[in-house]
N, C-alpha and C positions, 0 to 999 in steps of 0.2 A: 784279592791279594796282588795280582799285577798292579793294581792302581797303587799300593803300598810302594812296590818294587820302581814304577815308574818317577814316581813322587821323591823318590831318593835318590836315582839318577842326576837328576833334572838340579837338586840343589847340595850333592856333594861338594861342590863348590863355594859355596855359602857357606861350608861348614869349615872347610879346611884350615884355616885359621885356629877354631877352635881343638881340632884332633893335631892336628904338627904339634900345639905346645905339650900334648899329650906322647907326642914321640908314635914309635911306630907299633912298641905293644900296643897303647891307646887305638891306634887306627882298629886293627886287628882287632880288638875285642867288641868294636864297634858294629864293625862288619858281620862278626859272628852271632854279635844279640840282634841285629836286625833279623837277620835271616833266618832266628830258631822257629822253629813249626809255622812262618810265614806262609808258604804253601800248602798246609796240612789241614785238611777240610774240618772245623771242630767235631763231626761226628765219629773221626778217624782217631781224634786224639785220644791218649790214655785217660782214663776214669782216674781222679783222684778223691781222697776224703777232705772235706770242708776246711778250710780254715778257721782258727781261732780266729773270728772276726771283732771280738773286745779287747784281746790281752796282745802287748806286745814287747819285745827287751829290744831295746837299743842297741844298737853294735859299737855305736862312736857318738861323740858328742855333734860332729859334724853329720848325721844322719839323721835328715828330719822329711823320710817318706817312709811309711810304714804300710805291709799288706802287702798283698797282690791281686789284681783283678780277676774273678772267677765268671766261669760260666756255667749255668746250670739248665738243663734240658725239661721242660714244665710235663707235668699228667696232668689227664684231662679233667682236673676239679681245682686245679692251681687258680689262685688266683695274686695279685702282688703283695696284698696284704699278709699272707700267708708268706710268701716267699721273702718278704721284708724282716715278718718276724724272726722266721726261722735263721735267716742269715745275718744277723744282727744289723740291719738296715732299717728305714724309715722307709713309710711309702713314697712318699716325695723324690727319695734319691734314689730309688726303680723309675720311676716315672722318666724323670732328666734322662738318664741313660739308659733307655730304650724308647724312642721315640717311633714312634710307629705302629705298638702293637698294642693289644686291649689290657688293660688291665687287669678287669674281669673277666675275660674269654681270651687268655694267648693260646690255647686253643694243646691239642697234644702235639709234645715233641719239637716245641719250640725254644732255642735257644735263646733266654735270658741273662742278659750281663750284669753282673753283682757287683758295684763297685764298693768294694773291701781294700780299695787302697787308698791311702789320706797322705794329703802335707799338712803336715806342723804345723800348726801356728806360728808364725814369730814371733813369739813370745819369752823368759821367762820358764822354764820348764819345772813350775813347781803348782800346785794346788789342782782349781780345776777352773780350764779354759771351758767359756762356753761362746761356740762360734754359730753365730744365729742365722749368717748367711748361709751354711752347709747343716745347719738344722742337727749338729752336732756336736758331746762334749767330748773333752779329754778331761781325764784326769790322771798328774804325775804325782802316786807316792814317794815319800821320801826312800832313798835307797840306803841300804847300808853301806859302811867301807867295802869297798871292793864288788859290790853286786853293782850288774848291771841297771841302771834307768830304765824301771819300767813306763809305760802309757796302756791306761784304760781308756776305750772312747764306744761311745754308742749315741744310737741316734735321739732326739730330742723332737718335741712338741714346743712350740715358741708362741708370741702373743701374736693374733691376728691383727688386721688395721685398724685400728683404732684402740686398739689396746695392748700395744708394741713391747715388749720387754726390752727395759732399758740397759743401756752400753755404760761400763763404768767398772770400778776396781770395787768389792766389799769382802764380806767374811762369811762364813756360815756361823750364827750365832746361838744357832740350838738345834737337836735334834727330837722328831718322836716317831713312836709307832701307832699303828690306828688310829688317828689323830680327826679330835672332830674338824669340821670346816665351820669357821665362823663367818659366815656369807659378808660380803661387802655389801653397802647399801646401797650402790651403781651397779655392781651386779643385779639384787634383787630388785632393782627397779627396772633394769634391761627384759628381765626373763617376766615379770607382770604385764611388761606393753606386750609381749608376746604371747599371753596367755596361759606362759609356765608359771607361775607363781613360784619362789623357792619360801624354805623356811627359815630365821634367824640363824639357827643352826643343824650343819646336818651330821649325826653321828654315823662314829666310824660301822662301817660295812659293805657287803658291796654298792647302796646306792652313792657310797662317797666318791667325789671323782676326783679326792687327792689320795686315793689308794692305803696302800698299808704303813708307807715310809715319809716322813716329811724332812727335809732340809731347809730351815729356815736362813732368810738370809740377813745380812744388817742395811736393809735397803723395804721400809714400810711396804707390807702386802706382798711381798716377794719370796716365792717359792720354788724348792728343785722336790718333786714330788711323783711319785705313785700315778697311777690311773684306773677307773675303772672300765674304760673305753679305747683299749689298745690298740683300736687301728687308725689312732690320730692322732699317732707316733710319728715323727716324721714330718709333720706339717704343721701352719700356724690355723692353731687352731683355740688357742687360749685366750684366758682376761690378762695375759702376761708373764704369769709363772710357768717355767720349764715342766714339763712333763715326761718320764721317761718309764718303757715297758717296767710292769712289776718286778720282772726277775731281775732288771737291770738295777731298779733304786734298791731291791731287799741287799743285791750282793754290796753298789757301793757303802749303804747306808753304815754296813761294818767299817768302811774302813774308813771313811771321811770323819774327822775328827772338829769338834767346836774348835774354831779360831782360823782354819783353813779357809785361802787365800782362795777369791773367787773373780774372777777377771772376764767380764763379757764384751766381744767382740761383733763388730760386723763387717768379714773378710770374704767379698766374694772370690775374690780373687786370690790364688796364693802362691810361690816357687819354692821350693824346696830341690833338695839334692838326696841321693841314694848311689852307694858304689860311683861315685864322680859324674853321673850323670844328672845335668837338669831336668826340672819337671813341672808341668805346670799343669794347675785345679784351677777349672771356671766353673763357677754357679751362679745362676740368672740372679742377677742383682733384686733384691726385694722390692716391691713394686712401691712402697713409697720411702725409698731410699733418698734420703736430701743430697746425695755426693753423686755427680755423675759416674758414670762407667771409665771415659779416660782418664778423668781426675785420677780415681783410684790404681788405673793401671800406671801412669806416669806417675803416680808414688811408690808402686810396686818394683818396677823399673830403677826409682834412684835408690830404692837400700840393696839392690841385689848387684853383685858381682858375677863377670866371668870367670873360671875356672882358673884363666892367669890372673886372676885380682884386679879386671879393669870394669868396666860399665857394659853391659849389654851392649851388641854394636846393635845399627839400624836395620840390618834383617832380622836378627834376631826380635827384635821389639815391633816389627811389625807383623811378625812370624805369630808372634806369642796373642796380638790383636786379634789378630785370624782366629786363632783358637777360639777366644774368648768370646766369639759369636755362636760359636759350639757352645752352650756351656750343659756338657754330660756329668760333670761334677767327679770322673773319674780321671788320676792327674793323668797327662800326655807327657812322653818323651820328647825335649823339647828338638831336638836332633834332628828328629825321623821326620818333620815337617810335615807330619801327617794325621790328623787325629784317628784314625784307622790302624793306627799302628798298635794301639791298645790291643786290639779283636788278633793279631799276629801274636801275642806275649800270651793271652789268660789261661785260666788255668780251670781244666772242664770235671766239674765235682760232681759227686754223687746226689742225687736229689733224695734229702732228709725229712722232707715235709712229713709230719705222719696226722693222719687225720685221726680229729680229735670228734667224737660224739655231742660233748658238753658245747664246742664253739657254737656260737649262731652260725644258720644258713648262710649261702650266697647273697640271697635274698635281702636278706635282716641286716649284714652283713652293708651292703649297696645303700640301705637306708639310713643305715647309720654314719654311713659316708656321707650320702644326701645334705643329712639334717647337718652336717658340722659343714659341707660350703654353703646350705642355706643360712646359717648361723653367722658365718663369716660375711657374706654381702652385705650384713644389714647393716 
């Protein structure tokens, strides 16, 4: 936390520009979000309960950062997969933000960072966004007069390489439940050189691995669906169609309606604001990403303003560069010049996990992991 404290020193200066037009409550409030529980060891901090990590209400139309970053303290059977599910996370987006520790063995009583806090897409705030860099969706129901803009988002399974889920504007054009799979014949011809043979078709149950719920989309062979294999949630691991945990498609499959607007994106990068504050989300650009990494940020840079309505100046933009070799996938205050400043704000929950009898092993568990990056190489 000193290095937090030093780090802020060092570029008050850099900032002043931005808090003056803020006036001097603005400075002040600045001063005081830095420094809440900055010094306070997470094991000191109060216990709190989980956050809704799907649902969220809007405060303002100008407010497009939702969440807050949690920390959860692992037992000694944790593993990320577990902890992904439980906290409505993807493995992938444990993995980015917390770089260091095992996945399968973080061992007892280690603090795990949950990142449960998102910017917006720039988007549109209507249907369902599916942003394939950060390996997750939104979806905005329509509101009624007067209620607030809600967002649902959870994390998502996307196509691997060579079999990419494509970027582009369509619809959901039918829904169903238990729904057989009518195997693709590049699929069943992939899984024969392998020695899996598939069948023409496979009926609905659990050897189905489009689950109980399917979202059809107006874009041929393209699917938002079910899984039978829920720990490869969170990563590319598909022939292209979306994948999302069973509980997560049974709940949206209720509300998402035939005709609803479906807009897939690839945003590693992204700024939002919350409470007048900027914020900024890096996620490691997809590795066969045709757009470079500055490209994208030096577009990111020309649609976003300063708080007075000007353009980013050049510390700030080379500030936010910085970041974006971090990329923890959880947003930073863009302020605090410090990507460490996250670990000073979170918020230390109760660990939920509850062991489940029915789950496969560790074991089983690792193998199954296995086979979907041995899957993915080929």
């Amino acid at each position: 936390y000193q290095r937090i404290e030093t780090a802020i020193l060092k570029r008050c200066a850099l900032l002043a520009p931005l808090l003056i037009v803020g006036g001097c409550a603005a400075f002040d409030d600045f001063l005081g979000s830095i420094r809440k529980d900055a010094g306070v060891p997470l094991d000191e901090r109060p216990l709190h309960e989980p956050l809704d990590g799907n649902e969220f209400a809007l405060t303002s139309r100008e407010q497009s950062v939702i969440g807050e970053p949690q920390v959860v303290f692992t037992r000694g059977e944790d593993t990320f997969s577990d902890l992904a599910r439980e906290y409505g996370l993807g493995y992938d987006e444990l993995l980015a933000a917390n770089p260091g520790i095992d996945p399968w063995l973080p061992g007892e009583n280690t603090p795990v960072l949950l990142p449960t806090q998102y910017v917006l897409p720039t988007l549109p705030r209507q249907g369902i966004v599916l942003n394939i860099a950060s390996k997750r969706l939104f979806y905005f129901p329509d509101a009624a007069a007067g209620e607030a803009q809600r967002v649902l988002t959870y994390p998502i399974g996307i196509g691997r390489v060579g079999w990419e889920t494509p970027l582009g504007e369509t619809t959901v054009v039918s829904k169903a439940r238990n729904p057989s799979w009518w195997v693709p014949a590049s699929v069943r011809r992939e899984h024969a050189e392998m020695g899996d043979p598939l069948p023409a078709v496979v009926p609905p149950g659990p050897d189905n691995p489009l689950g109980t719920r399917v979202l059809k989309l107006n874009m041929p062979g393209y699917l938002i669906h079910g899984t039978n294999q829920p720990y490869g949630v969170g990563m590319r691991v598909s022939h292209g169609c979306v994948r999302l945990y069973p509980e997560n498609i049974e709940y949206l499959f209720e509300l998402v309606n035939v005709g609803v607007p479906v807009t897939i994106i690839n945003e590693p990068f992204l700024l939002g604001r919350s409470d007048g504050e900027l914020y900024f989300e890096a996620h490691a650009p997809l590795e066969d990403d045709a757009v470079p990494a500055q490209e994208r940020l030096q577009s990111l840079f020309d649609a976003h303003l300063d708080i007075a309505g000007r353009p980013l100046n050049a510390h700030l933009e080379e500030h936010i560069k910085a970041l974006a070799q971090q990329p923890l996938g959880v947003p930073v205050r863009v302020a605090m010049y410090d990507a460490d400043e996250v670990m000073a704000r979170v918020r230390v929950v109760h660990n939920t996990v509850e062991p489940d009898p029915d789950e496969p092993t560790l074991m089983e568990v690792r193998e199954m992991m296995d086979a979907i990056d041995d899957e993915a190489a080929l």
